[in-house]
Backbone bond lengths (Angstrom), bond angles and torsions (degrees), N, CA, C in turn:
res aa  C-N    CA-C-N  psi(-1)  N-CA   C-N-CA  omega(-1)  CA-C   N-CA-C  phi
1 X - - - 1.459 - - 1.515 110.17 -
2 X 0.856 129.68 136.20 1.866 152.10 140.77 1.138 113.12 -50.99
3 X 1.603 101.57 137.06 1.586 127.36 169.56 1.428 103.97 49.09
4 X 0.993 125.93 46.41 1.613 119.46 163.54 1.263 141.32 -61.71
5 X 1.199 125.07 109.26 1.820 114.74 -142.71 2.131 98.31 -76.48
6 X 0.845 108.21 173.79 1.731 121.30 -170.59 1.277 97.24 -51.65
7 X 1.627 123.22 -51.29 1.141 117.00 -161.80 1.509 122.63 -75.42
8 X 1.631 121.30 -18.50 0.919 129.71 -162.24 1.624 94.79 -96.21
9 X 1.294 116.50 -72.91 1.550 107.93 145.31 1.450 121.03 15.25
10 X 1.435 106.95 -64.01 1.281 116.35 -162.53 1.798 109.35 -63.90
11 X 1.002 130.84 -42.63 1.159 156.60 148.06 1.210 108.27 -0.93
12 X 1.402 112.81 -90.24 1.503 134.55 155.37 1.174 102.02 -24.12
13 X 1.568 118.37 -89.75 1.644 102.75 -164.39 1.809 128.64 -56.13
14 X 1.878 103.96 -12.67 1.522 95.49 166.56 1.611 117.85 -50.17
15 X 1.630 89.08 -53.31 1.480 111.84 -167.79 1.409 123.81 -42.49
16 X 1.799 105.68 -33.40 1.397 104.18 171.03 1.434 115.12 -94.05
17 X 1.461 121.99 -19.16 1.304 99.15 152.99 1.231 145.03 -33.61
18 X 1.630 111.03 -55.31 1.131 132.96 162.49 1.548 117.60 -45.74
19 X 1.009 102.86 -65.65 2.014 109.17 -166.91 2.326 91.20 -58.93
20 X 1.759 107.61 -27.86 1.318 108.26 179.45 1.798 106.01 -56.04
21 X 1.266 99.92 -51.54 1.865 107.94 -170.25 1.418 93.71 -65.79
22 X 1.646 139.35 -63.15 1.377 122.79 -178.75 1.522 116.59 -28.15
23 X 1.460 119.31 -67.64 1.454 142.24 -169.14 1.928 101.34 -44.62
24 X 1.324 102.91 -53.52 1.769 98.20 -176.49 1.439 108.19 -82.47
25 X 1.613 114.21 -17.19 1.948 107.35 176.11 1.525 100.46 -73.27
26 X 1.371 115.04 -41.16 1.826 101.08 177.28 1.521 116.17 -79.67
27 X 1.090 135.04 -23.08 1.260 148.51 140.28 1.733 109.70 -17.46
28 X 1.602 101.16 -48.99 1.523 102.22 -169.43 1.484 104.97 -100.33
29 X 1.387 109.84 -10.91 1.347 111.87 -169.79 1.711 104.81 -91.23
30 X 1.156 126.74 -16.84 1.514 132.25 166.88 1.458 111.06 -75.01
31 X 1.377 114.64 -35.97 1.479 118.38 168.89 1.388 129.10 -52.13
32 X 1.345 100.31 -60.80 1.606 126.25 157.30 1.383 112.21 -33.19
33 X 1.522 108.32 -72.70 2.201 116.66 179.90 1.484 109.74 -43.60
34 X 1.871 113.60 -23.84 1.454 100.17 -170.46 1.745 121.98 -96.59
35 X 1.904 85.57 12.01 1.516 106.76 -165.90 1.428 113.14 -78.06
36 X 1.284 153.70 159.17 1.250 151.79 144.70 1.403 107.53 -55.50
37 X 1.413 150.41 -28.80 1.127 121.96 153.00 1.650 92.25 -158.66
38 X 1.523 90.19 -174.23 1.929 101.49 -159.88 1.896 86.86 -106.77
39 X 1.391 108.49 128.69 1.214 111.31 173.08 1.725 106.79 -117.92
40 X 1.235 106.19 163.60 1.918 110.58 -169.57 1.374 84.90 -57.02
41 X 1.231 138.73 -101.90 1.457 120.60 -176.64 1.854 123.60 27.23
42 X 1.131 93.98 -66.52 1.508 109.54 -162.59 1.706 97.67 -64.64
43 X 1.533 106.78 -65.54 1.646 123.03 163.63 1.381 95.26 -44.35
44 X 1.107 151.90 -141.65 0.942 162.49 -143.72 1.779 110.60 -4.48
45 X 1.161 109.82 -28.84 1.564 110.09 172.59 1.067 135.48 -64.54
46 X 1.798 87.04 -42.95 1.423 122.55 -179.69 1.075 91.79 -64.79
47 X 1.338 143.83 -76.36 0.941 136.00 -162.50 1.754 131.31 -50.71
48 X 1.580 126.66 -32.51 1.148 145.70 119.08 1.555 103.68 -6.03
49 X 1.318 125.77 -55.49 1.773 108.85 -166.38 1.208 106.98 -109.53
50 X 1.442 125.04 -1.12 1.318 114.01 150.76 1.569 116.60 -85.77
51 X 1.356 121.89 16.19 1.657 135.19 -165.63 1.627 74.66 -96.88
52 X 1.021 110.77 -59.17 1.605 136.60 -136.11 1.613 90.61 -58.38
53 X 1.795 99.11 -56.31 1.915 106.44 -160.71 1.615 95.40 -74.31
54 X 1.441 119.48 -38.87 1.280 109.72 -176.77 1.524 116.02 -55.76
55 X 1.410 131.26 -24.14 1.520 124.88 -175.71 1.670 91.03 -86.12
56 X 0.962 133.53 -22.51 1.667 133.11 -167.82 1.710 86.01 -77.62
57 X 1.172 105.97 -55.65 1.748 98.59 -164.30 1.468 113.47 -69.32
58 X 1.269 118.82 -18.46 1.386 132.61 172.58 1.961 112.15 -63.27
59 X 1.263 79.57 -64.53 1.632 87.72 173.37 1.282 128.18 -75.43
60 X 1.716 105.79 13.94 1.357 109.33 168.08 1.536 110.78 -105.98
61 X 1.256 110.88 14.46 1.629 117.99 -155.01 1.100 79.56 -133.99
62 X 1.115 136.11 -30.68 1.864 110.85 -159.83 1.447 89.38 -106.02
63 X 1.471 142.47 -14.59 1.648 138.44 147.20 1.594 107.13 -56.63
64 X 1.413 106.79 -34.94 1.592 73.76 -169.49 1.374 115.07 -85.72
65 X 1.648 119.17 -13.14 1.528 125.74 159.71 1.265 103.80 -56.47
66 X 0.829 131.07 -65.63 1.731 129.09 -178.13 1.705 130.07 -57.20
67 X 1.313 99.68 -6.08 1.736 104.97 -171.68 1.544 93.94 -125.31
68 X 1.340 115.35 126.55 1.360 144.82 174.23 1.532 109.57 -74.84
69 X 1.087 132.30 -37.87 1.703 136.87 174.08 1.443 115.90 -113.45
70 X 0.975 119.80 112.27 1.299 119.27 172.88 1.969 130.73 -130.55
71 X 1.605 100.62 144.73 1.215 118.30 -148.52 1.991 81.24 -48.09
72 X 1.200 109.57 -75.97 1.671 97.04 179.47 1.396 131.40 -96.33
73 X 1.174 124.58 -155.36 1.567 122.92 -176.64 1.885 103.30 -67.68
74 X 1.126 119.22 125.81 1.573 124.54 155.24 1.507 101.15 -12.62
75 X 1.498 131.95 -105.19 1.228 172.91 -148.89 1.524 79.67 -59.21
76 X 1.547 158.23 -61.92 1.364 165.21 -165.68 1.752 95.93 -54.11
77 X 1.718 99.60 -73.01 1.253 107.05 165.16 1.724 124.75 -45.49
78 X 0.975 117.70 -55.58 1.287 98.79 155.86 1.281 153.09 -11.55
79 X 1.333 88.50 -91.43 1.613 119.25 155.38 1.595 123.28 -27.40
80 X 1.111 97.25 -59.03 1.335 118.66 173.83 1.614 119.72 -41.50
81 X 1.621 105.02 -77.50 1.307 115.41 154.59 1.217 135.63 -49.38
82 X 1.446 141.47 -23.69 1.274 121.42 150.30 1.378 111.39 -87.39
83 X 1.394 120.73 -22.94 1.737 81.75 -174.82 1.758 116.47 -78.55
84 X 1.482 113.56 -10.33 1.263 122.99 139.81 1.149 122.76 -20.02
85 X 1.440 125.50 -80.80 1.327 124.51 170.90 1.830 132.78 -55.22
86 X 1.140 79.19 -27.71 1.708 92.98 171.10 1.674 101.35 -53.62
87 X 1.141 108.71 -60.80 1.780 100.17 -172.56 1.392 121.40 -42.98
88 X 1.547 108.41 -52.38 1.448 96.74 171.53 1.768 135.11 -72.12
89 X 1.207 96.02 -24.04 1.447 104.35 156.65 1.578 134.93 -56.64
90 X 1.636 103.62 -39.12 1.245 113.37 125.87 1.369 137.66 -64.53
91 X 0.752 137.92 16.81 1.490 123.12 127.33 1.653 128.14 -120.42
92 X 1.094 120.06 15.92 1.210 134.12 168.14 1.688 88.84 -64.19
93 X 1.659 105.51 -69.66 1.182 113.54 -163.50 1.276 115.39 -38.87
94 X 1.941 121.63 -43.12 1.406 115.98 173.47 1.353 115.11 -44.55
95 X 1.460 100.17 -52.49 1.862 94.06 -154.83 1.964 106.06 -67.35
96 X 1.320 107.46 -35.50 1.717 113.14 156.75 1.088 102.21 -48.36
97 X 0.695 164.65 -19.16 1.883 147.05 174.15 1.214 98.92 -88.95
98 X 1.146 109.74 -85.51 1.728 128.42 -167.07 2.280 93.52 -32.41
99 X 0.995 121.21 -31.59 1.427 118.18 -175.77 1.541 100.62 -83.98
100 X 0.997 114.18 -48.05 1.844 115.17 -162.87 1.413 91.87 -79.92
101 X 1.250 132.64 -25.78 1.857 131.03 175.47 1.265 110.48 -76.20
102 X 0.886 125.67 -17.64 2.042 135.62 -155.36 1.586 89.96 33.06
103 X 1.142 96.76 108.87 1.401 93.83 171.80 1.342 117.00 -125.51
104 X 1.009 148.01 156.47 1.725 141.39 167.44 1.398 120.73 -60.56
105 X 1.183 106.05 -177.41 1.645 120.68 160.34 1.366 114.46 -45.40
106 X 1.883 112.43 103.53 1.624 101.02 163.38 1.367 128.21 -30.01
107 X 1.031 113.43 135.00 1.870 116.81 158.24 1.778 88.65 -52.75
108 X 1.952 78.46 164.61 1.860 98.50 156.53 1.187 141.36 -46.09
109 X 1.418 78.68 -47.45 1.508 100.02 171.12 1.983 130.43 -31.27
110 X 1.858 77.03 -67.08 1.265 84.83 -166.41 1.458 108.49 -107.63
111 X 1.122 125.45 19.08 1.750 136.65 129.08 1.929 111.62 -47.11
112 X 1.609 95.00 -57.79 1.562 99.20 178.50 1.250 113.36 -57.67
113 X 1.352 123.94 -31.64 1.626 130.11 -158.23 1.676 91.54 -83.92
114 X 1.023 137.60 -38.42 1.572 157.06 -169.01 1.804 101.73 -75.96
115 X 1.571 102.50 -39.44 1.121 97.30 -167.35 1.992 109.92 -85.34
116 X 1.332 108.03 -18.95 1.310 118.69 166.22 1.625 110.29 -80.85
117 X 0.628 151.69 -51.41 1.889 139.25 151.48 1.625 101.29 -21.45
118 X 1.269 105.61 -54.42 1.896 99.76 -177.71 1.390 118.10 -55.00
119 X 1.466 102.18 -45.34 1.426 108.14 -172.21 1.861 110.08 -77.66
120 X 1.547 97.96 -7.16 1.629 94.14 177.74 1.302 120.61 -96.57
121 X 1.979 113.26 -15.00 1.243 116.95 -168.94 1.908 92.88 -81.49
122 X 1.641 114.01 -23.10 1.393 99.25 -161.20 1.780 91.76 -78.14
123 X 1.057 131.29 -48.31 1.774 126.74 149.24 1.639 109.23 18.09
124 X 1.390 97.55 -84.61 1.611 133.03 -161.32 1.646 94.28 -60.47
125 X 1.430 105.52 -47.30 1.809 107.19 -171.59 1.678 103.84 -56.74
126 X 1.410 105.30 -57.44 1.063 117.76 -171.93 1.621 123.47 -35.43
127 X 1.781 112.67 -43.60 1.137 139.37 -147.42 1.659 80.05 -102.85
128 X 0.966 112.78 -53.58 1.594 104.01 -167.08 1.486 101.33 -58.32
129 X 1.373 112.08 -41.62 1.479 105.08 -172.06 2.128 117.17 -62.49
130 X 1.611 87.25 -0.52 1.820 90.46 -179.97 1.558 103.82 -88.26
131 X 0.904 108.42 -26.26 1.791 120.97 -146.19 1.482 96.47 -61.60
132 X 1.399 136.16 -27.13 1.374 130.72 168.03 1.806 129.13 -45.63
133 X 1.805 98.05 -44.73 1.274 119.87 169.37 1.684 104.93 -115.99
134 X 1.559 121.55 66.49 1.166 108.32 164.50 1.448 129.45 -46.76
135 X 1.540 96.06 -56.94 1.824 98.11 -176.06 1.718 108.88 -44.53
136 X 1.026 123.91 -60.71 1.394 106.61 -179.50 1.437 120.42 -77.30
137 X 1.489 136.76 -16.41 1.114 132.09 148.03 1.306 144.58 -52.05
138 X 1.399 107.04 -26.89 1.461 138.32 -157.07 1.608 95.97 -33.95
139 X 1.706 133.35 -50.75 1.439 138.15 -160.35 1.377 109.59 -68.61
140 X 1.494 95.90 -42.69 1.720 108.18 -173.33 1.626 98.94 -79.80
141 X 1.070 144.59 -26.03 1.760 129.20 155.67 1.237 111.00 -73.52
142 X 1.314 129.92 -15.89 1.655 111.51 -178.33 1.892 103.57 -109.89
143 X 1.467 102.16 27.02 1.544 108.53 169.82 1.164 103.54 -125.98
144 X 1.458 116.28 3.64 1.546 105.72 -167.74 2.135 88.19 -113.83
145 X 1.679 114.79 -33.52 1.237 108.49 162.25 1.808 127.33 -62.76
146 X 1.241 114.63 -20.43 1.673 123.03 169.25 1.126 98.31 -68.90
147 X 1.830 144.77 -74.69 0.953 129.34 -166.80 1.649 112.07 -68.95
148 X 1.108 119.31 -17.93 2.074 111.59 152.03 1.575 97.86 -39.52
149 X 1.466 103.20 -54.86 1.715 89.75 -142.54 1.713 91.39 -73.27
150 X 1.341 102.22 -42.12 2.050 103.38 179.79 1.834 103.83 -23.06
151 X 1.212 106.27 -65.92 1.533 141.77 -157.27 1.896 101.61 -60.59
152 X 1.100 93.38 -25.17 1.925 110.34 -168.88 1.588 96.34 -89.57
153 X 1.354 106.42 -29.23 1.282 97.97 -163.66 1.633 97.81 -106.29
154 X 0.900 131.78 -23.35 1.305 129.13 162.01 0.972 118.57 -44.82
155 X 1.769 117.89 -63.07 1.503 138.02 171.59 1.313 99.60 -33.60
156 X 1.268 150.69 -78.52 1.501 169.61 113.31 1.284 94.46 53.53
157 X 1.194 132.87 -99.88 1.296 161.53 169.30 2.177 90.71 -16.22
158 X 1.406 94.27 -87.49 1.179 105.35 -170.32 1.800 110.91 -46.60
159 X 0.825 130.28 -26.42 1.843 143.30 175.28 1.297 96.06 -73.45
160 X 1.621 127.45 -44.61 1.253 118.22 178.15 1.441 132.36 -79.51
161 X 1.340 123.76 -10.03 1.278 142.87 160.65 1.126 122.23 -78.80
162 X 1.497 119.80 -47.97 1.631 123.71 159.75 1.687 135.81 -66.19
163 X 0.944 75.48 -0.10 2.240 109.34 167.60 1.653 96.07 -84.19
164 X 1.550 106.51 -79.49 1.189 114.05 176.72 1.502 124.04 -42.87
165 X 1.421 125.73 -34.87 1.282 130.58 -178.10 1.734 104.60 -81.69
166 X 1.261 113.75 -26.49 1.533 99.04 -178.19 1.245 105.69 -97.40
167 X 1.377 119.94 10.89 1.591 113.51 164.23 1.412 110.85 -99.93
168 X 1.228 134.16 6.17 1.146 134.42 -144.76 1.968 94.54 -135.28
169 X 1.599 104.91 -54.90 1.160 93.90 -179.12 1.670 108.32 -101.04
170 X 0.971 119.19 -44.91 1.554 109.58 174.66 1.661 151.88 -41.61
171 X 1.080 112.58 84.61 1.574 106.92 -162.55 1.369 116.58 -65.19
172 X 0.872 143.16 -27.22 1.345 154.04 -163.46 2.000 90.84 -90.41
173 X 1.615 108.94 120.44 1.346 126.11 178.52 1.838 102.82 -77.55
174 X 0.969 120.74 -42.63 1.721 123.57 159.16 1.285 122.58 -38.69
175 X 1.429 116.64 -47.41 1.285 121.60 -173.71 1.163 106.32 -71.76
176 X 1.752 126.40 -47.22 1.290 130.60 169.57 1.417 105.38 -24.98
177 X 1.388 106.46 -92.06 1.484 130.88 -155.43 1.646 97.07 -54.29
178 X 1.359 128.17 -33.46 1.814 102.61 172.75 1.596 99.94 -76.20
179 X 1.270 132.70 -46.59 1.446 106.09 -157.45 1.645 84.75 -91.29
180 X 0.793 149.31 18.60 1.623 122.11 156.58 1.487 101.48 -78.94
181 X 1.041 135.26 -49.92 1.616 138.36 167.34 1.443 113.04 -35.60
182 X 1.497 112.98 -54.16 1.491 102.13 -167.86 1.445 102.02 -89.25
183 X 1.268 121.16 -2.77 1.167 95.17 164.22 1.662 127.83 -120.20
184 X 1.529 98.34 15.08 1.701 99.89 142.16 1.532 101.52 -76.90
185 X 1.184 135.22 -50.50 1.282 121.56 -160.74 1.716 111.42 -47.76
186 X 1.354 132.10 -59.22 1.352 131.08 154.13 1.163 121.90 -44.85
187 X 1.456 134.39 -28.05 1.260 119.52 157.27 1.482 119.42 -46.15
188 X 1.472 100.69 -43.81 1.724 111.54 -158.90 1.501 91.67 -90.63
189 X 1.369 136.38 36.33 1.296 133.03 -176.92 1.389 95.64 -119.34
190 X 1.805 120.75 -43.70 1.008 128.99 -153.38 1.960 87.45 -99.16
191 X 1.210 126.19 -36.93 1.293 107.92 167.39 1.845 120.46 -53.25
192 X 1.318 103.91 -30.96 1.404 114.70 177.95 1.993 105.21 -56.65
193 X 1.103 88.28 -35.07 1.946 108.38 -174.67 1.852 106.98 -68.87
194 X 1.163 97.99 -25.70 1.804 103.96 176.70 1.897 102.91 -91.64
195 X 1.383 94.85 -63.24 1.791 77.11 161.27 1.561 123.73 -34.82
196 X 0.931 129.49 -54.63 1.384 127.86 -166.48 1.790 102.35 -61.84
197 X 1.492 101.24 -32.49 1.002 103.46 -174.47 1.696 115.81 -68.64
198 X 1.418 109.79 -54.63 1.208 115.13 174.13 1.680 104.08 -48.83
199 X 0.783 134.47 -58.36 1.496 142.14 171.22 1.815 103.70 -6.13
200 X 1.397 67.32 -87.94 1.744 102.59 171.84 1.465 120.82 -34.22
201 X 1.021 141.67 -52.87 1.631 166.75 131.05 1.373 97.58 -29.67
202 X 1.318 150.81 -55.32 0.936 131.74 152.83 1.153 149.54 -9.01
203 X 1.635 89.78 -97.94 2.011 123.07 146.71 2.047 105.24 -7.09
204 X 1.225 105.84 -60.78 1.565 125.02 -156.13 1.838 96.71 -79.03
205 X 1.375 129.23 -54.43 0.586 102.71 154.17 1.580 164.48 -84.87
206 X 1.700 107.20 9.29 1.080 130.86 151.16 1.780 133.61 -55.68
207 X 1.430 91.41 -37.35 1.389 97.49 155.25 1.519 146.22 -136.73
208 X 1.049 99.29 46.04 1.421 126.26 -162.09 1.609 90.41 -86.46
């Protein structure tokens, strides 16, 4: 887009703040999965960058009450911004579990499953970073929402095998029931990652 006045502008640069704090919480959250265990430390950080996205998503809501013209639809913007925040909240929530469970060293598995959320939030960064100049971006956000959905469906697959593997090798009925949780919970992080996408895919063709 052209001539974009400061305020609308402004928008945009919340937005990559935001998609910025997602990118370093999964960043820290792959670090964490490769840890022998989750100490308050680790939580406590996490928690710090969901402090962080929640004032970004705040101040993207109380601009858009306050700004009369805006670069996109109200309700788009919206949208946008919380389900934004949802991701890191989703994963706050992992590393809160994984601490209150004492749990061990992730399997592969679900390191890999952790490690596809990473590779989907940098997706989302990417795309957000078009959304200023959709019209000429428009290809490069709706290639960066396909590989969301690639990445969703991978996750899928892989969540469903690591279900199967902890019923198969795990004796202990405890162990089941925490990592079957945390790892729907990252599932439902990376489904959160296709929303954004659909979002996104939207947006583009709304004003294309």
């Amino acid at each position: 887009m052209f001539g974009l006045s400061p305020k609308e502008d402004k928008f945009y640069l919340l937005f990559a703040q935001s998609t910025e704090i997602i990118a370093k919480t999964l960043k820290r959250l792959q670090g964490i999965m490769q840890q022998d265990s989750v100490s308050a430390e680790d939580a406590a950080q996490m928690h710090r960058f969901e402090h962080e996205a929640d004032k970004v998503t705040t101040q993207i809501l109380e601009r858009l009450n306050s700004t009369f013209i805006t670069p996109l639809d109200r309700e788009d913007i919206y949208k946008l911004a919380q389900v934004l925040d949802d991701i890191v909240d989703f994963a706050e929530g992992t590393v809160e579990r994984m601490l209150l469970y004492r749990t061990g060293k992730p399997s592969l598995g679900a390191q890999e499953l952790v490690h596809l959320v990473e590779l989907a939030t940098e997706q989302i960064q990417a795309a957000f970073a078009c959304l200023g100049n959709i019209h000429f971006k428009k290809s490069t956000i709706l290639a960066a929402a396909e590989e969301i959905y690639n990445l969703e469906s991978a996750g899928d697959k892989l969540y469903r095998q690591e279900v199967a593997r902890l019923f198969e090798f795990e004796k202990d009925p405890i162990e089941i029931i925490k990592w079957k949780e945390i790892l729907e919970h990252i599932e439902t992080t990376l489904d959160h990652c296709e929303s954004i996408a659909d979002l996104l895919k939207s947006v583009v063709l709304k004003y294309d």
